[in-house]
C-alpha positions as CSV (number, residue, x, y, z in Angstrom):
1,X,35.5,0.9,-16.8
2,X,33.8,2.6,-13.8
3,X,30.9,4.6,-13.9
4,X,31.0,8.1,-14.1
5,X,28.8,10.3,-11.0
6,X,27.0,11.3,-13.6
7,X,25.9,8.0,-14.0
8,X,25.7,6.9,-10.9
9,X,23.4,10.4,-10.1
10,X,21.0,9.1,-13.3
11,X,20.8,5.3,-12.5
12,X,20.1,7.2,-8.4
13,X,17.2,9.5,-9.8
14,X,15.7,6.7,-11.9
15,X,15.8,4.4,-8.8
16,X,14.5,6.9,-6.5
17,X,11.4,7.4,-9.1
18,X,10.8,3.7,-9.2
19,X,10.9,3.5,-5.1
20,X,8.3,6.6,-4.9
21,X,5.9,4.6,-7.1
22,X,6.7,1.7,-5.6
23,X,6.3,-0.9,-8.9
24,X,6.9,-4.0,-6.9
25,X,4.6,-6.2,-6.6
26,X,5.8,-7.4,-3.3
27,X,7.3,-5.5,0.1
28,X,10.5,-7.9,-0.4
29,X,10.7,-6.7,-4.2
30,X,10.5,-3.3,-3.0
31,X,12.9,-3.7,0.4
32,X,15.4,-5.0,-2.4
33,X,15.4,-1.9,-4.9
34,X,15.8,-0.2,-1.1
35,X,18.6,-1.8,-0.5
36,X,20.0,-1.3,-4.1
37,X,19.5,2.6,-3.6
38,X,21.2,2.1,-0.8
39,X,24.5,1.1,-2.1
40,X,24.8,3.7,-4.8
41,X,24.4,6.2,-1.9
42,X,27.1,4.4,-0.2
43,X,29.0,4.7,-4.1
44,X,28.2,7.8,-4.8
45,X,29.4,8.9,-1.4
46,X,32.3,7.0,-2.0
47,X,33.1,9.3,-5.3
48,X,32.4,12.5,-4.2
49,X,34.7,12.0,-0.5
50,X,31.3,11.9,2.0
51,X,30.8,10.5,5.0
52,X,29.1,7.2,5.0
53,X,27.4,4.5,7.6
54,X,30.8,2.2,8.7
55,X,28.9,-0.6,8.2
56,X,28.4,-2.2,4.5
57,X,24.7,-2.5,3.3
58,X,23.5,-6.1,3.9
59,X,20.4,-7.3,3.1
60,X,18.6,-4.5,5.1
61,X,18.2,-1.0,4.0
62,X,19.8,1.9,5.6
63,X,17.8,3.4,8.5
64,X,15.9,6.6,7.1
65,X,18.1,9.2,8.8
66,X,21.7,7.6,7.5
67,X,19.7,7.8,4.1
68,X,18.6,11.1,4.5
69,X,21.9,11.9,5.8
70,X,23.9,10.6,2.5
71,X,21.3,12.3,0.5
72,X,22.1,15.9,2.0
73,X,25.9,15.5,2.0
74,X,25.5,14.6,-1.8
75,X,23.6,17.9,-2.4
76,X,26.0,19.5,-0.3
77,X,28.9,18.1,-3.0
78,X,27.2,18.7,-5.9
79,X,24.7,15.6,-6.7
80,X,21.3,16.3,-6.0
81,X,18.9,13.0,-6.3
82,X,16.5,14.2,-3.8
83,X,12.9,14.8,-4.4
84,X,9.7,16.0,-2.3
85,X,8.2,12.4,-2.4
86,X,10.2,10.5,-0.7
């Protein structure tokens, strides 16, 4: 079964909170829940019909601004995961 946006929005939100206080214990373990928020942009982008990056996520994050640029176009469609901190 896939998930729902809903679920996708909840599992974004709880990832976004855990990247804002930045739990890992190393700049790899955090570069890797980056990349992890990454994809369900690129998901949740997917569900909702928004323009994504071309390219896949590898193991590098997005650059800020195609991150920053998913985030708005998910507000714009109804899923707001966005925050002041970060």
């Amino acid at each position: 079964m896939a998930a729902s946006i809903e679920q996708v929005g909840a599992d974004l939100r709880r990832r976004r909170r855990a990247l804002v206080g930045f739990e890992q214990p190393t700049r790899e373990g955090w570069a890797a829940d980056l990349v992890a928020y990454d994809r369900l942009l690129i998901a949740a982008a997917a569900m909702l019909d928004v323009s994504s990056p071309d390219e896949p996520v590898g193991p590098e994050p997005l650059q800020a601004r195609q991150r920053d640029t998913l985030e708005r176009g998910l507000a714009e469609a109804g899923l707001d995961i966005r925050t002041d901190d970060l």
